[in-house]
N, C-alpha and C positions, 0 to 999 in steps of 0.2 A: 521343510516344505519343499515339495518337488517343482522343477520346473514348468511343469502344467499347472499346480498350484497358485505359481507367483506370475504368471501371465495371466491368469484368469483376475487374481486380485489386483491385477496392476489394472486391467483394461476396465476393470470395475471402477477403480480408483479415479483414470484418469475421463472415463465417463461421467462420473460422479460429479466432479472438477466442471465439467464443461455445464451441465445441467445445472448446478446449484448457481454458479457463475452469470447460466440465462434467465434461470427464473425465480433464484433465491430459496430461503431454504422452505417459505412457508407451503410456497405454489409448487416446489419439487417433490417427487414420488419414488416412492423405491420404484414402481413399473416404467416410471419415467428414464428413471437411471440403469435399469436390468435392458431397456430396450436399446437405449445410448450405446450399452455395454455389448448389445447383441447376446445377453443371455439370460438368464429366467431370475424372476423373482427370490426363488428359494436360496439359489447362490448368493443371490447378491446380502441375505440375510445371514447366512452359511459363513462366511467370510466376514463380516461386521455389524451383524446382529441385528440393528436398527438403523435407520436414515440418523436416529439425530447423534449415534457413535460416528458414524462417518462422517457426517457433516463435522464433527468436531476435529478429523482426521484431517482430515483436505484444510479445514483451516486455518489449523495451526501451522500446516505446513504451509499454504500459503503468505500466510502472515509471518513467520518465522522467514521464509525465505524474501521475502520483497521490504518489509517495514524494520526489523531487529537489525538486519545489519548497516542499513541505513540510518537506525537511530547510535548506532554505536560510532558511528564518524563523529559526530557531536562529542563525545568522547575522547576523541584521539591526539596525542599531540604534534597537535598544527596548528599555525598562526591562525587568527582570528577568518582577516579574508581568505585564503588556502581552502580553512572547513567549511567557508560556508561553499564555496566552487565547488568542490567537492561532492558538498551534501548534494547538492542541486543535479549535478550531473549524475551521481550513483541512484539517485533515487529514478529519475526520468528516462536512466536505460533499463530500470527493472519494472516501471508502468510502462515501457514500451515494449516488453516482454509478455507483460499480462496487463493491457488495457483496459478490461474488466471488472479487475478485483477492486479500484475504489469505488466503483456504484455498486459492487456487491456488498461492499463491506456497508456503506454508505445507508442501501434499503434495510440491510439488517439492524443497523444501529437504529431505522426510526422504527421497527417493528419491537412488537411485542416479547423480542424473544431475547429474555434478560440472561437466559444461558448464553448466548453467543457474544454480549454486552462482558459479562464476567471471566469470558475464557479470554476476549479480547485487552481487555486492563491485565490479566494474569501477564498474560504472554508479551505487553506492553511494561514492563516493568524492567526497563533498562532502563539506568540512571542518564541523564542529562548533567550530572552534575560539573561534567570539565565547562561545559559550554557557555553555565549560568556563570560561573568564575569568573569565564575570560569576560564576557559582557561586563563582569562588575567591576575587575582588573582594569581593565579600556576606557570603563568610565570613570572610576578614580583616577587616572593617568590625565584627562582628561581628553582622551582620544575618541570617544564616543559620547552621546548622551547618555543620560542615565535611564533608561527602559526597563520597564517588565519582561522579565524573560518569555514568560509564558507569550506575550505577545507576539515576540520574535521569534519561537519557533511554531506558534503556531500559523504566523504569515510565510516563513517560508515553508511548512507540510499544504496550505490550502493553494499557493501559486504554483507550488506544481501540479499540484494534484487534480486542479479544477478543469483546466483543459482536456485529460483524459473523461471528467465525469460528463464535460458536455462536447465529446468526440464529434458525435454524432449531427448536434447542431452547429457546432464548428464547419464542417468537414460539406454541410446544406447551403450554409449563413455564406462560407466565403469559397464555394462550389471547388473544395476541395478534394482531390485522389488520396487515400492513402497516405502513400509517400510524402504528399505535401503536406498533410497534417503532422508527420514525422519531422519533416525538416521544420516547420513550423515551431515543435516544441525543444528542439535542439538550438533553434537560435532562443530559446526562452532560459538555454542554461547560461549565457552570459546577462542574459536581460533581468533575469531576477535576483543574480549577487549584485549586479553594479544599484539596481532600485534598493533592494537590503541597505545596501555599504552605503548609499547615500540618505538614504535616512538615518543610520545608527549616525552617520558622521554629522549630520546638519544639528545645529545647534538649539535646545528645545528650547520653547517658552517659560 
């Protein structure tokens, strides 16, 4: 592919990215994205055939790049509190990179569009399993309660996540800049291990 080639498909690409990102995949158009892209329809079809090959394109890579390597911390070997610092902070500098993707991701999960549901489980299919261990390891010791996993990772994905999905009324609600909603969610990386670790550690009913 020549250099004219891959600048054309790139600008298509990273137009593509911005549009489906603002209006999802239902409400976006190829004219939508050739306009984005500054260049004609036929190309943009020429180069990836259909809206919904590219839509597949940009999301994988999306998703692959922001959610896979933050679910593979969970994974790694580190002390219990460590992963979860960790997870919190790795995740929240990659939503503050692309603020958008979890209400993209978000509208498509409650839409109709079970293709995007299934490529999203595919590409979701990094084990968890060092994580669930240590939870059970911690709680046998009797160094934590005994919990649902599922529980605890999916209250740590929605405490981060959820301040990016309501940015917007954030940013209205407490007549926040930017930046302040940045700082905002960076003091959230110590406030949502110490809430975590102090529920795993409090002693259940």
């Amino acid at each position: 592919m020549s250099k004219v080639d891959q600048s054309t498909e790139c600008k298509i690409r990273e137009a593509a990215k911005r549009v489906f990102l603002r209006k999802g995949f239902g409400s976006a158009t190829t004219r939508d994205i050739a306009e984005s892209a500054e260049t004609n329809i036929a190309l943009v079809n020429y180069y990836f055939r259909s809206k919904e090959r590219l839509f597949q394109e940009i999301f994988r890579e999306s998703f692959v790049e922001t959610f896979v390597p933050v679910a593979r911390i969970l994974n790694d070997d580190l002390p219990l509190e460590a992963k979860i610092y960790k997870f919190v902070d790795h995740m929240t500098e990659l939503l503050k990179r692309d603020p958008l993707l979890p209400m993209f991701v978000l509208s498509e999960m409650r839409g109709e569009n079970s293709e995007f549901c299934e490529t999203m489980a595919e590409l979701h299919d990094v084990s968890s399993n060092r994580f669930k261990i240590q939870l059970e390891e911690e709680a046998a010791k009797g160094n934590i309660r005994n919990i649902d996993f599922d529980q605890v990772e999916v209250s740590l994905m929605s405490m981060v996540i959820f301040p990016f999905i309501s940015m917007n009324m954030l940013k209205i609600k407490k007549n926040m800049t930017t930046e302040q909603f940045y700082s905002f969610v960076d003091d959230r990386k110590k406030t949502i291990p110490e809430m975590i670790l102090t529920y795993l550690r409090h002693p259940g009913k």
